[in-house]
DSSP file (Angstrom, degrees, kcal/mol; ACC not computed):
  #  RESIDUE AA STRUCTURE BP1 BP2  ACC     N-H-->O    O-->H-N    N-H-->O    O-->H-N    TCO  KAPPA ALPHA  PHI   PSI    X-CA   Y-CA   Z-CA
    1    1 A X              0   0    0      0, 0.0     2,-0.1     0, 0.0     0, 0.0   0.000 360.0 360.0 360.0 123.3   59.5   78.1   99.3
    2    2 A X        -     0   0    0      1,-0.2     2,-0.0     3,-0.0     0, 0.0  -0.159 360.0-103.9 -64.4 173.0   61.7   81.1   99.8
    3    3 A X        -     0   0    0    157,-0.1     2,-0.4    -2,-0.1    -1,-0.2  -0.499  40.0-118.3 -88.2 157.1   61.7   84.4   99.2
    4    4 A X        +     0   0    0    155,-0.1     2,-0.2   152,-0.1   159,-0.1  -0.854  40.8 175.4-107.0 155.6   64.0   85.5   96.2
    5    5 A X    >   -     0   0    0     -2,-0.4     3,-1.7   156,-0.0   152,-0.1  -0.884  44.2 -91.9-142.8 168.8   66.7   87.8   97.2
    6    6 A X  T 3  S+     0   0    0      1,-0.3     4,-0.4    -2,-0.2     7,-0.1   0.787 113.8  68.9 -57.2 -28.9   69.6   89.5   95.7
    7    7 A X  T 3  S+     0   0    0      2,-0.1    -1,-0.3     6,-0.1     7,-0.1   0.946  75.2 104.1 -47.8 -45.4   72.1   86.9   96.5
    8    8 A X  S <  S-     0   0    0     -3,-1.7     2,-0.9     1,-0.2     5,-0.2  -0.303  95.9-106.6 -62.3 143.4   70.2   84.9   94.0
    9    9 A X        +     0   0    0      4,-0.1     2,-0.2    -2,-0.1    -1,-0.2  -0.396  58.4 158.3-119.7  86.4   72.6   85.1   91.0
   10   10 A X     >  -     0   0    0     -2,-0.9     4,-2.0    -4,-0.4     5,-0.0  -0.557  56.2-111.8 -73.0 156.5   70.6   87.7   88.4
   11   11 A X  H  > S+     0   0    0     -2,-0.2     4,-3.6     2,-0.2     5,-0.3   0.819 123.3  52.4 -59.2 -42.1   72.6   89.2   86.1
   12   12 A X  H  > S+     0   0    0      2,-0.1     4,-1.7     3,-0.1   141,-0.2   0.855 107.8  58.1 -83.5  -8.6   72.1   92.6   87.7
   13   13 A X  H >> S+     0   0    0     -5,-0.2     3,-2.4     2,-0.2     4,-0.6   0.964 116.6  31.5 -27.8 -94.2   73.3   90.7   91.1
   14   14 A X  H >< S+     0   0    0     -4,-2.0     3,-2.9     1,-0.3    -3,-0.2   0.767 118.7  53.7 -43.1 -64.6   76.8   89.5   89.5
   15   15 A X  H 3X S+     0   0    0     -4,-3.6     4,-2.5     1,-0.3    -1,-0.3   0.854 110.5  50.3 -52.3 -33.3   77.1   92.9   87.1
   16   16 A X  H <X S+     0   0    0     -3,-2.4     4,-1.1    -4,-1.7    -1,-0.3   0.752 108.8  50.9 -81.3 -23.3   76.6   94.8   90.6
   17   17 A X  H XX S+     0   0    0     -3,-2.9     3,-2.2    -4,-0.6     4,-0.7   0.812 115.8  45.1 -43.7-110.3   79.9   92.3   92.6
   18   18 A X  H >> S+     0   0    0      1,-0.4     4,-1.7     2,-0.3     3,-1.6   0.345 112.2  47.1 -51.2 -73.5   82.0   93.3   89.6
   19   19 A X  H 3< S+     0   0    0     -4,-2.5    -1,-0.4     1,-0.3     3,-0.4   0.667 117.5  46.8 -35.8 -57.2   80.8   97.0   90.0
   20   20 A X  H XX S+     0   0    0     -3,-2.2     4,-1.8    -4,-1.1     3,-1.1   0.794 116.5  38.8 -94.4 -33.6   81.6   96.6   94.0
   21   21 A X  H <X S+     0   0    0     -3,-1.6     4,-1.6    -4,-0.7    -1,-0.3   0.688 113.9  59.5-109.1  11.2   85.3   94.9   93.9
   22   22 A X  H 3< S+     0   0    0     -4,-1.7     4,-0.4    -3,-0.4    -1,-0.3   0.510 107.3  42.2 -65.8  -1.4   86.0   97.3   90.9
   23   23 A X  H X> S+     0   0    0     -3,-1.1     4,-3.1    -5,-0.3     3,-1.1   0.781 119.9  49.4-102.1 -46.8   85.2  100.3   93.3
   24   24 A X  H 3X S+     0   0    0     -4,-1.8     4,-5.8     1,-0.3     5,-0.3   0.970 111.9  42.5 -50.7 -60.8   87.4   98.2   95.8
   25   25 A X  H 3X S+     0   0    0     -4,-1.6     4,-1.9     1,-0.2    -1,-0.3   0.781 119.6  44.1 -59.1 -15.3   90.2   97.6   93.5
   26   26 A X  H <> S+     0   0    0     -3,-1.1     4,-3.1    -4,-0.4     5,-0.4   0.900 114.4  53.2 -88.5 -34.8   90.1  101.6   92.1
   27   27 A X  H  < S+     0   0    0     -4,-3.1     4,-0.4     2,-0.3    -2,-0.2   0.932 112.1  42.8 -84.4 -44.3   89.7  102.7   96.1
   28   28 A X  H  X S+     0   0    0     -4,-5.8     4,-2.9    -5,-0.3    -1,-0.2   0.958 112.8  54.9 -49.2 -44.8   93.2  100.5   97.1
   29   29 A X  H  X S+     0   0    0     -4,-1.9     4,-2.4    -5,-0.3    -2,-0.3   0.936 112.0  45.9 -77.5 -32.1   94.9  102.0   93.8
   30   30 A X  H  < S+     0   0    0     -4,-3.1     4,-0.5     2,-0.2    62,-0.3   0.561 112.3  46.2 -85.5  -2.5   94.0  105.3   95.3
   31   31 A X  H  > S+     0   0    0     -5,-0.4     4,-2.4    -4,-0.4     5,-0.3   0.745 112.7  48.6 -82.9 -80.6   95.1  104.5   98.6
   32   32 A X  H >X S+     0   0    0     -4,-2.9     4,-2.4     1,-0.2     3,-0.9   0.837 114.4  52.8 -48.2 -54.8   98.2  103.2   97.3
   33   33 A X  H 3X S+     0   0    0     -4,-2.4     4,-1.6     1,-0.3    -1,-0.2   0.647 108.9  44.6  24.8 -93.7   98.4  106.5   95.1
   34   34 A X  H 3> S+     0   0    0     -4,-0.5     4,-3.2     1,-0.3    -1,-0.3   0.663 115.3  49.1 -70.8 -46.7   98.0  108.8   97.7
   35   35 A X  H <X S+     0   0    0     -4,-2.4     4,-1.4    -3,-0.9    -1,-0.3   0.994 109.9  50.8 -53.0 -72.5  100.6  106.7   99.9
   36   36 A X  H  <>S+     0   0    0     -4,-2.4     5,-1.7    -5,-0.3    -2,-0.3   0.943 110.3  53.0 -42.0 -74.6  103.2  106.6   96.9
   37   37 A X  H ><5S+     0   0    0     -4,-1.6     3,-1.3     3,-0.2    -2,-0.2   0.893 111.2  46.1 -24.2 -63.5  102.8  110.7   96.6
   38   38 A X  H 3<5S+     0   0    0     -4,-3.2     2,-1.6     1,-0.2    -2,-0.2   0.946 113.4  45.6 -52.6 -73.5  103.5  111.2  100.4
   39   39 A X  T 3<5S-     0   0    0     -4,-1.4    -1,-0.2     1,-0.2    -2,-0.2   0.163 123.9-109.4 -77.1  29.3  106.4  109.1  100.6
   40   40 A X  T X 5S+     0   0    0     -2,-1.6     3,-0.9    -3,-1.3     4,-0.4   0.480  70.2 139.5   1.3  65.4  107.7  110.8   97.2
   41   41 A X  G >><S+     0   0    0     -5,-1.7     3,-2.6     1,-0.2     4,-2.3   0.890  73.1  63.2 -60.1 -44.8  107.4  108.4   94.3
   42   42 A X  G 34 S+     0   0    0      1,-0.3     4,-0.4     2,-0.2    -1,-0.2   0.585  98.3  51.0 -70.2  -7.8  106.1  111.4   92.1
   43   43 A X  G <4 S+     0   0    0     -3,-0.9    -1,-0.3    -6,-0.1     4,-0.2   0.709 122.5  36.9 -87.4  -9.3  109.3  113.5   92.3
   44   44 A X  T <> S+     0   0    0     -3,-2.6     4,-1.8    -4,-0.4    -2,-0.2   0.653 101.1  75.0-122.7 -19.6  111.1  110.1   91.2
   45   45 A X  H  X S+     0   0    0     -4,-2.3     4,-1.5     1,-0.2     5,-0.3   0.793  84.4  60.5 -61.0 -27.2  108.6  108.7   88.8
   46   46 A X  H >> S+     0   0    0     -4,-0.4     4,-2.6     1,-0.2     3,-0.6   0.987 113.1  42.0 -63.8 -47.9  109.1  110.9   85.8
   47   47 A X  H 3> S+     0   0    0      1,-0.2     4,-3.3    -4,-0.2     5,-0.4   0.936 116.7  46.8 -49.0 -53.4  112.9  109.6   85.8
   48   48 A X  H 3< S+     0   0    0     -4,-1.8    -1,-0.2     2,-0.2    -2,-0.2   0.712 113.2  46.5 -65.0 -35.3  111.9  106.2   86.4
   49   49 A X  H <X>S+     0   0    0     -4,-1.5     4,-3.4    -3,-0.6     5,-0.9   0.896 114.1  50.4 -74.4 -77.4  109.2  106.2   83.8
   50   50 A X  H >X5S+     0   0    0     -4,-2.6     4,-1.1    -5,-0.3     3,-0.7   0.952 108.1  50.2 -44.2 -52.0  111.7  108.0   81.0
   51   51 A X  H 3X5S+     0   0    0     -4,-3.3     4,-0.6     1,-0.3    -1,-0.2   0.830 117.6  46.5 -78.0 -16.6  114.7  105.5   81.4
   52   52 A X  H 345S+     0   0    0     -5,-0.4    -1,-0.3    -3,-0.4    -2,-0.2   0.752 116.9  32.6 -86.4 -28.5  112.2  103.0   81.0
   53   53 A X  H <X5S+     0   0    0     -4,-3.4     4,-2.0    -3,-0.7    -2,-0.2   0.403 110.2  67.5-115.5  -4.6  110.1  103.8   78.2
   54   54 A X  H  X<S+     0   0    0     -4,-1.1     4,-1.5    -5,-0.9    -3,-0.2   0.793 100.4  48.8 -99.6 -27.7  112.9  105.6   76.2
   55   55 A X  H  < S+     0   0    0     -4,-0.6    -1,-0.2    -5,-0.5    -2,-0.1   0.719 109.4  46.9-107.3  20.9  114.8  102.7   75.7
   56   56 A X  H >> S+     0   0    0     -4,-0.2     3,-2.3     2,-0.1     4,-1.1   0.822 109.2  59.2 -83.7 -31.6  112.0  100.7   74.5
   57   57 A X  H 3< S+     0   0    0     -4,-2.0    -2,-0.2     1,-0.2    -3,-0.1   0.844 101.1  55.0 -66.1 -22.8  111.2  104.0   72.2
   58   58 A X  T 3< S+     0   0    0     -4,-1.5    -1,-0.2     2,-0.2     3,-0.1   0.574 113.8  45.7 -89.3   3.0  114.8  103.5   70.6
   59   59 A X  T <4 S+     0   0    0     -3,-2.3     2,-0.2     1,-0.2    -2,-0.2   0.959 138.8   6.4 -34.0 -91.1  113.4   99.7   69.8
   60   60 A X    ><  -     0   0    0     -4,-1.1     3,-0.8     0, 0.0    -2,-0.2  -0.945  66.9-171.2-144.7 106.4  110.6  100.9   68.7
   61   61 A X  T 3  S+     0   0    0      1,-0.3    -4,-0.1    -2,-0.2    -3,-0.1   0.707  89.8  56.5 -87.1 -10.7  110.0  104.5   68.3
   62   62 A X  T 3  S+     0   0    0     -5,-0.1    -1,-0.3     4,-0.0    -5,-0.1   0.571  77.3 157.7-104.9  -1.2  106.2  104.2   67.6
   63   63 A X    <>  -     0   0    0     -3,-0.8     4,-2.5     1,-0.2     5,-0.4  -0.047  31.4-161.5 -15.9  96.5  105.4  102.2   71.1
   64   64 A X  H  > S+     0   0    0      2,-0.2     4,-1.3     1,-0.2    -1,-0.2   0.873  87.7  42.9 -60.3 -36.3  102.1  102.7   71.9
   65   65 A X  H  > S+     0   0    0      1,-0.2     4,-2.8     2,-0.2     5,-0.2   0.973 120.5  43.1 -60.4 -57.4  102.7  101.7   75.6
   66   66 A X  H  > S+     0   0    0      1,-0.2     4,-2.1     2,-0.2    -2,-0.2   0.853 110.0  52.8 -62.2 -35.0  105.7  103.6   75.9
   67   67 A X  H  X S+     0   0    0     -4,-2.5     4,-1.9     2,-0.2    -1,-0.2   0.907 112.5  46.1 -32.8 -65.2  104.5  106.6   74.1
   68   68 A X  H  X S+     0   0    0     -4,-1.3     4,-0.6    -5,-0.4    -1,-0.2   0.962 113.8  51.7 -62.9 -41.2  101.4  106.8   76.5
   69   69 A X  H >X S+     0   0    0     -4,-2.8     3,-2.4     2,-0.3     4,-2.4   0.974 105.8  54.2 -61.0 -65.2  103.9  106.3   79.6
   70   70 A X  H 3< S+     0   0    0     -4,-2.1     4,-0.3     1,-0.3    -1,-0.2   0.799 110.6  47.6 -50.2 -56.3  106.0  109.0   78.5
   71   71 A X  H 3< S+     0   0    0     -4,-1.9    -1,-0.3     2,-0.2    -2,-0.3   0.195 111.6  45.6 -40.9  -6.4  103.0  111.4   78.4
   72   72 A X  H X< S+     0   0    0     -3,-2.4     3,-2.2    -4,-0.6     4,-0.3   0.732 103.6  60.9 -99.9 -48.6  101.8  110.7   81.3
   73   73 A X  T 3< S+     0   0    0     -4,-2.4    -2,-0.2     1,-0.3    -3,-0.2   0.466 110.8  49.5 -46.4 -14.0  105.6  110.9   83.0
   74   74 A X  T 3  S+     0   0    0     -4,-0.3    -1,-0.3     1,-0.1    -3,-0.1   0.618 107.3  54.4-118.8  -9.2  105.4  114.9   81.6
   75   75 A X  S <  S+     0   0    0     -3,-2.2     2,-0.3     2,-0.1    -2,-0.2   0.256  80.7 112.9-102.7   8.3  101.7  115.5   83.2
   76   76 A X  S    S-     0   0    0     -4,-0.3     2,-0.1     1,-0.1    -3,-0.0  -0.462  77.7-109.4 -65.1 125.1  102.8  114.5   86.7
   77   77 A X        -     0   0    0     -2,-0.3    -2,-0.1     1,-0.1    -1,-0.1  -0.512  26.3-169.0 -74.4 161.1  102.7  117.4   88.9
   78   78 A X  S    S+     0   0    0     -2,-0.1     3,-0.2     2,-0.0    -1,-0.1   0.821  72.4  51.0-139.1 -49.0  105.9  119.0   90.1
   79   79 A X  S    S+     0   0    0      1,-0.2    -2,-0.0     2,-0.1     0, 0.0  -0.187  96.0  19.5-142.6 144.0  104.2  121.2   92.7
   80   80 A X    >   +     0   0    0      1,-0.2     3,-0.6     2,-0.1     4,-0.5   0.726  54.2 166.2   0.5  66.9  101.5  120.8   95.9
   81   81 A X  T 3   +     0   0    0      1,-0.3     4,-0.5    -3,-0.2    -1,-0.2   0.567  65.3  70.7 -30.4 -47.3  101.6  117.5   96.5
   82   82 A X  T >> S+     0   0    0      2,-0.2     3,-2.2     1,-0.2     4,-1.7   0.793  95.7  56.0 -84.1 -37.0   99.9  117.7   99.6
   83   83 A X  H <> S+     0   0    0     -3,-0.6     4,-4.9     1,-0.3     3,-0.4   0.975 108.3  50.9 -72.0 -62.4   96.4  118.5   97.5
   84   84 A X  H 3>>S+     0   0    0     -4,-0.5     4,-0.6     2,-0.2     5,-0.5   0.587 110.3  52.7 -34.3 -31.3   97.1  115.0   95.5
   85   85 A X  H X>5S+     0   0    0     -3,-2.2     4,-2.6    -4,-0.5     3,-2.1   0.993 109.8  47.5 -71.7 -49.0   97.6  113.0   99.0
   86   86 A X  H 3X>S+     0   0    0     -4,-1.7     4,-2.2    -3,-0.4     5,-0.5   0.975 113.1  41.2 -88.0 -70.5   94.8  114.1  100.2
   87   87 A X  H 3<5S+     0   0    0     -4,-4.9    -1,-0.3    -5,-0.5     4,-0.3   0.673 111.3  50.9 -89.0  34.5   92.5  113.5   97.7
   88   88 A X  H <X5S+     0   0    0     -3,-2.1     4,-2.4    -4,-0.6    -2,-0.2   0.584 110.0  54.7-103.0 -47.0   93.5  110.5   96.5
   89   89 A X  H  <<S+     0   0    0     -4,-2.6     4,-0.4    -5,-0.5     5,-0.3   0.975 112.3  47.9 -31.1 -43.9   93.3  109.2  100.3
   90   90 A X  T >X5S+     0   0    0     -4,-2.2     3,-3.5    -5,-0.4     4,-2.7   0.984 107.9  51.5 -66.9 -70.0   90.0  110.4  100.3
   91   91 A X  H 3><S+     0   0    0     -5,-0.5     4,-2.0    -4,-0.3    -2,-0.2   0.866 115.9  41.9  -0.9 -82.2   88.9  108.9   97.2
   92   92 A X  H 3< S+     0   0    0     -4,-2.4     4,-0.5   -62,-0.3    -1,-0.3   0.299 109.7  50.9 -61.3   1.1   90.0  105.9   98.1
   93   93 A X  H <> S+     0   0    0     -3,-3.5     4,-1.4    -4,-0.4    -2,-0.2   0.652 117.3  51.9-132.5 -45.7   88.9  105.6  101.9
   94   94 A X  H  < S+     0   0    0     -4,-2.7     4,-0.3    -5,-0.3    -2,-0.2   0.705 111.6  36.8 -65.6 -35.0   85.7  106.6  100.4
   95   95 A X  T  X S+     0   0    0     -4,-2.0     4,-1.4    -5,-0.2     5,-0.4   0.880 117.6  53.4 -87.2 -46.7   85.2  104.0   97.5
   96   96 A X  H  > S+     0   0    0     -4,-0.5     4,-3.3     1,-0.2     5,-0.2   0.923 113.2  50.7 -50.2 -72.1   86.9  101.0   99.8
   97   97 A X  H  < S+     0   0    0     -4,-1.4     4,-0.2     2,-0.2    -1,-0.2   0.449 111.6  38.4  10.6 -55.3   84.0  102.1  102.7
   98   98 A X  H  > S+     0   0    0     -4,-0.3     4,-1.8    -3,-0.2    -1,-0.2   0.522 113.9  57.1-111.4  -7.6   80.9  102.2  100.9
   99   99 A X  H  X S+     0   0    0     -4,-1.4     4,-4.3     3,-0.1     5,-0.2   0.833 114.9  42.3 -66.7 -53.9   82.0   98.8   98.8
  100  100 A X  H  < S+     0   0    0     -4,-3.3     4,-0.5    -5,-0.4    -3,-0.2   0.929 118.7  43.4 -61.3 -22.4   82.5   97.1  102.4
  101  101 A X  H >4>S+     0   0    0     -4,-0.2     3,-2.9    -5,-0.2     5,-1.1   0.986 113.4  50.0 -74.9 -55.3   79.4   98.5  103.7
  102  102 A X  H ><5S+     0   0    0     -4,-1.8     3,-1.4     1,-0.3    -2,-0.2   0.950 112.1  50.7 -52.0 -58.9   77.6   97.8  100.5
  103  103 A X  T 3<5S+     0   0    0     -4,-4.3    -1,-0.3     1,-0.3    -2,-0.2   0.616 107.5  53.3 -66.0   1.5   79.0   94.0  100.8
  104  104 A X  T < 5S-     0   0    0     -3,-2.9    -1,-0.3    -4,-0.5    -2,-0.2   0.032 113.3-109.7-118.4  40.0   77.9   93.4  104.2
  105  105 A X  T < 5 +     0   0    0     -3,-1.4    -3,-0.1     1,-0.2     5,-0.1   0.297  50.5 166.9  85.8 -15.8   74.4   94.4  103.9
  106  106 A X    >>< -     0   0    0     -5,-1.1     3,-3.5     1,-0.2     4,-0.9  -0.011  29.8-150.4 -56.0 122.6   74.1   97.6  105.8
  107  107 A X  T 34 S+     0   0    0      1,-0.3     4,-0.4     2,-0.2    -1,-0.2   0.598  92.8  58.2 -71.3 -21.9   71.0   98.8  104.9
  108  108 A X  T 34 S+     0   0    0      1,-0.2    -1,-0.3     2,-0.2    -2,-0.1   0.123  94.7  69.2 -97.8   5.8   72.2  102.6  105.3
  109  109 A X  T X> S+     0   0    0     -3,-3.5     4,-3.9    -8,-0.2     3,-2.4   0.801  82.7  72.5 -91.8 -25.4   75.1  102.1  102.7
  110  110 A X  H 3X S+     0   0    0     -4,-0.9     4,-2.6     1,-0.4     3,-0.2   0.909 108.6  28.0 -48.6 -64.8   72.8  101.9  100.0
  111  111 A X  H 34 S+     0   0    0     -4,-0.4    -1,-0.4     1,-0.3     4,-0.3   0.316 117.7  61.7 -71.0  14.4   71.9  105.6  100.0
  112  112 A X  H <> S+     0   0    0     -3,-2.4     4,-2.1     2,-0.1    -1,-0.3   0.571 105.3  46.0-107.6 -41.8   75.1  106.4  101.2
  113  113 A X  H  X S+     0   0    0     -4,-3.9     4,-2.2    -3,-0.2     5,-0.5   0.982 110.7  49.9 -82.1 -49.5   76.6  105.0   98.3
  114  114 A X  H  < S+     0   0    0     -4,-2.6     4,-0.3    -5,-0.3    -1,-0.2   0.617 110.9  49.0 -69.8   4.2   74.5  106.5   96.0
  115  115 A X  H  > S+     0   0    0     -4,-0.3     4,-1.8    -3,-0.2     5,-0.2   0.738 112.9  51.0 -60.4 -57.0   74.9  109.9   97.4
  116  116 A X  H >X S+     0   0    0     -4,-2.1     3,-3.1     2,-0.2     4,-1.8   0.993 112.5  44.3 -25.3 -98.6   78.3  109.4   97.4
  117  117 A X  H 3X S+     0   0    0     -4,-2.2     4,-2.0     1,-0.3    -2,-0.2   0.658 109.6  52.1 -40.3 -37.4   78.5  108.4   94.2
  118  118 A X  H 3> S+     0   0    0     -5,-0.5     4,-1.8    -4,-0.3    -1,-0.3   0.775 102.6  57.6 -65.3 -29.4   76.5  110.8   93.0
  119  119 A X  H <X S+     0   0    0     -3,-3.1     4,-2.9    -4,-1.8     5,-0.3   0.832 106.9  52.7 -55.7 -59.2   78.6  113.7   94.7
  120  120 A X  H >X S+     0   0    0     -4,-1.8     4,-2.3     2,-0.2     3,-1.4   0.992 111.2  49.8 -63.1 -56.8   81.9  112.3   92.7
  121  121 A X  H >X S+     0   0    0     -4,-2.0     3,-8.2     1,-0.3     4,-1.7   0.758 113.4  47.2 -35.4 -94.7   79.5  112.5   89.2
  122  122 A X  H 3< S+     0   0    0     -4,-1.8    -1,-0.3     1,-0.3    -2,-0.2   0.461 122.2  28.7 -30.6 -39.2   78.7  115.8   90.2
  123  123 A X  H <X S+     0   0    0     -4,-2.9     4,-1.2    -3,-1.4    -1,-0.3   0.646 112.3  67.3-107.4 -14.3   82.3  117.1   91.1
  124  124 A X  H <X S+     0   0    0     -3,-8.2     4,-4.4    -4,-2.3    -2,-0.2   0.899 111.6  43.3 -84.9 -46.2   83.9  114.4   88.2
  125  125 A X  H  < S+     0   0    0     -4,-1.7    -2,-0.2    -5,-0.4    -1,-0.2   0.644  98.1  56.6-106.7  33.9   81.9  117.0   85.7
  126  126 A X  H  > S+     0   0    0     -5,-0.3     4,-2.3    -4,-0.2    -1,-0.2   0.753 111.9  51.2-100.8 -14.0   82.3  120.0   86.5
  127  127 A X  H  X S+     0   0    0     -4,-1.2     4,-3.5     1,-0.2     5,-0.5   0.998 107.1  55.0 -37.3 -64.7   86.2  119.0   86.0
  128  128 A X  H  X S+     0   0    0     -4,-4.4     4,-1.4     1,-0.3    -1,-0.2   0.751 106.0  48.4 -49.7 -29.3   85.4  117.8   83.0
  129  129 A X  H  4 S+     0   0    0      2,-0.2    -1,-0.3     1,-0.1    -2,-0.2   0.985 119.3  40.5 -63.7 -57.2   83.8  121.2   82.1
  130  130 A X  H  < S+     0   0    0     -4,-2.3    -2,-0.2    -3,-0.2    -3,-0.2   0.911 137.8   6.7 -76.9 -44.3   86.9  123.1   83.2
  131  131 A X  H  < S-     0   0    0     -4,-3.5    -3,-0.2    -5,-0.2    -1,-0.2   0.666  88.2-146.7-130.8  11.9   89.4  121.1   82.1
  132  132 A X     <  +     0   0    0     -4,-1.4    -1,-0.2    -5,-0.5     4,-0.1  -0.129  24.5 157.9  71.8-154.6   88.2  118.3   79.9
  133  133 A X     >  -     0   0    0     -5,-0.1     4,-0.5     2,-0.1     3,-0.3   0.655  50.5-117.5  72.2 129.2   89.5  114.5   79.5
  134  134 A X  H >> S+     0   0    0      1,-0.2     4,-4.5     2,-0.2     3,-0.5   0.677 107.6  69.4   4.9 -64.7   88.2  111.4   78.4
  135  135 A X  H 3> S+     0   0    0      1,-0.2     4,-2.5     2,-0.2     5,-0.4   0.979  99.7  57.0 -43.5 -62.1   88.8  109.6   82.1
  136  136 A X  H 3> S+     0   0    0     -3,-0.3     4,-1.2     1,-0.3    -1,-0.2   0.742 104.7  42.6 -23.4 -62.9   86.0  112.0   83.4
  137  137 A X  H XX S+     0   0    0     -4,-0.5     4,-1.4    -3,-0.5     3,-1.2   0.957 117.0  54.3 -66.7 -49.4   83.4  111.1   81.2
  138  138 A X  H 3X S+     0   0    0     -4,-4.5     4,-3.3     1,-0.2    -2,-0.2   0.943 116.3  39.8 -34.6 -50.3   84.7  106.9   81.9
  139  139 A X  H 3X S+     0   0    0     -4,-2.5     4,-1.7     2,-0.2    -1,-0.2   0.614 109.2  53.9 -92.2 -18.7   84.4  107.3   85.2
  140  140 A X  H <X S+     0   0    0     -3,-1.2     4,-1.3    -4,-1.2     5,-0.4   0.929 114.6  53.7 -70.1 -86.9   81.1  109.5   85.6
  141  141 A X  H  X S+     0   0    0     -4,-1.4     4,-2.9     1,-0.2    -2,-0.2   0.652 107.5  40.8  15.6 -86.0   79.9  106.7   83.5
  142  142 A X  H >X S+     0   0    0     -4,-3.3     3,-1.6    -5,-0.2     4,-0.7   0.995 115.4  51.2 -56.4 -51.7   80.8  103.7   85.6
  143  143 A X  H >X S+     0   0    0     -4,-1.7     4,-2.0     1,-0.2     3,-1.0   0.922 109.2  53.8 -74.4 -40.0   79.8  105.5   89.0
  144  144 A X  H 3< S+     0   0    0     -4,-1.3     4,-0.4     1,-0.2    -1,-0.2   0.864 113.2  45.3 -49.8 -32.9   76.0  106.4   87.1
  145  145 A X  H <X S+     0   0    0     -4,-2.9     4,-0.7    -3,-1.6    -1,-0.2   0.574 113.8  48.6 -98.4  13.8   75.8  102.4   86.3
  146  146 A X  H << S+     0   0    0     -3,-1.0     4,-0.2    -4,-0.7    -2,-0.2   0.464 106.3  53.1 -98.7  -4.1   76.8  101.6   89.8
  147  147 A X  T  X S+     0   0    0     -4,-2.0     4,-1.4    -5,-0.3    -3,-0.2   0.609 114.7  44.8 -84.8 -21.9   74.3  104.1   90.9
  148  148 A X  H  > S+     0   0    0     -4,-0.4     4,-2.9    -5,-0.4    -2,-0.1   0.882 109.8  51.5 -68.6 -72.5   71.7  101.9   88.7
  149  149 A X  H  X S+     0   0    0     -4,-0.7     4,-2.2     2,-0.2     5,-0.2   0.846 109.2  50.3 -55.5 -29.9   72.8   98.7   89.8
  150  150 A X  H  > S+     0   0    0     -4,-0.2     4,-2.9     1,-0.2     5,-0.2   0.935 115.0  49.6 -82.8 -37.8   72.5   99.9   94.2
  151  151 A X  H >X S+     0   0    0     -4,-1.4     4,-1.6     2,-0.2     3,-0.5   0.961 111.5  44.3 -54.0 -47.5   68.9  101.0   93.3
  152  152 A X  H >X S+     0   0    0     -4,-2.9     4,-5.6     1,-0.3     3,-1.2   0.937 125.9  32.0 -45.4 -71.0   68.3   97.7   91.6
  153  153 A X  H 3X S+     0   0    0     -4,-2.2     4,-1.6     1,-0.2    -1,-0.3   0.736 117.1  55.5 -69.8  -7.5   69.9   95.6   94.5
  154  154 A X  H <X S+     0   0    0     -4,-2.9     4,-0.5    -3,-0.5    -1,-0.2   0.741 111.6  48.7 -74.3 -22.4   68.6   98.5   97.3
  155  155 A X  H XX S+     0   0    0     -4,-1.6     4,-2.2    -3,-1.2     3,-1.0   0.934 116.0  45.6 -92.8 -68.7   64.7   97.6   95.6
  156  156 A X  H 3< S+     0   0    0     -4,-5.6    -3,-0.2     1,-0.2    -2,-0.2   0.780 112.9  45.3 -56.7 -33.6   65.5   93.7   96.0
  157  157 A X  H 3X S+     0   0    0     -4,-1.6     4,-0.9    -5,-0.2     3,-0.5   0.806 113.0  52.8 -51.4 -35.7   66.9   93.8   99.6
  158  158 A X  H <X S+     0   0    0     -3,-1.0     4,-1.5    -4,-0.5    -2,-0.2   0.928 115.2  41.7 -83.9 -49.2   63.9   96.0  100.5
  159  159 A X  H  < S+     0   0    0     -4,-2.2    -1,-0.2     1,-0.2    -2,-0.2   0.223 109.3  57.7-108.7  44.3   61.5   93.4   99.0
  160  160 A X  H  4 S+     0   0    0     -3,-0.5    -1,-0.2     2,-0.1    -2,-0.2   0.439 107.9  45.4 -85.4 -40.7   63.2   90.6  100.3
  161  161 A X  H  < S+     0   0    0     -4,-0.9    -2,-0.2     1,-0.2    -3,-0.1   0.784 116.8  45.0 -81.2 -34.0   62.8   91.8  103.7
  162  162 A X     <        0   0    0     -4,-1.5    -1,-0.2     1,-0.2    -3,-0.1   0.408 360.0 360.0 -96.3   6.3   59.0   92.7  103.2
  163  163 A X              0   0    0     -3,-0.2    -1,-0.2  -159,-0.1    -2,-0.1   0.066 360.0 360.0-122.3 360.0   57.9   89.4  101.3
């Protein structure tokens, strides 16, 4: 008889894959970001964004998509870019990093990731304090049940190896 281990397919197993290639997929889109900003997609995206979503608003002037697009296209920053590379590069080199660590077993990402993770809580609210939005609180959120879910599987690995 074997020992049970995390591979075997518990529910907080699986939730805790989906947790790890969502971090993946968020860590690429902030890569790609950070990439798109340097090579300067944000001086051209408000345009790109408007001619696109303005003539679906003269469809359909109550477009929810387009509406949201258009608001986002006017919160783009105009101004030190460089800040924006950098910390979506980071972000991303950082979430991509401790998902791969975390998916090959390395027994030193576990606290690494929740340190990590815990660091981004920490810094996603005091934004939130100073300058609010919704996202903040989402995203504190997810990284506090992916901080749940590495103890859970950091607990099973540990007494997988010792039983």
């Amino acid at each position: 008889m074997t020992p049970q281990t995390p591979s075997t397919k518990s529910s907080a197993h699986v939730a805790f894959i989906v947790m790890l290639l969502g971090k993946c997929v968020l860590g690429l889109t902030q890569i790609a970001i950070a990439v798109a900003i340097y090579f300067g997609l944000a001086e051209v995206l408000p345009s790109l964004i408007q001619s696109f979503a303005g003539a679906e608003l003269t469809e359909d002037p109550k477009d929810f998509i387009a509406l949201r697009a258009m608001e986002i296209a006017g919160l783009l920053p105009s101004t030190n870019l460089g800040f924006y590379v950098i910390y979506f590069a980071a972000h991303g080199v950082l979430h991509v990093s401790v998902a791969a660590a975390l998916f090959a077993g390395a027994a030193w990402a576990y606290p690494a990731a929740i340190l990590v993770l815990g660091v981004f809580v920490v810094y996603q609210v005091f934004e939130f304090l100073a300058v609010g939005g919704p996202m903040l609180v989402i995203l504190s959120f997810v990284d506090l049940v992916v901080i749940y879910l590495t103890l859970i599987e950091w607990r099973a690995r540990s007494s997988a190896t010792k039983g």
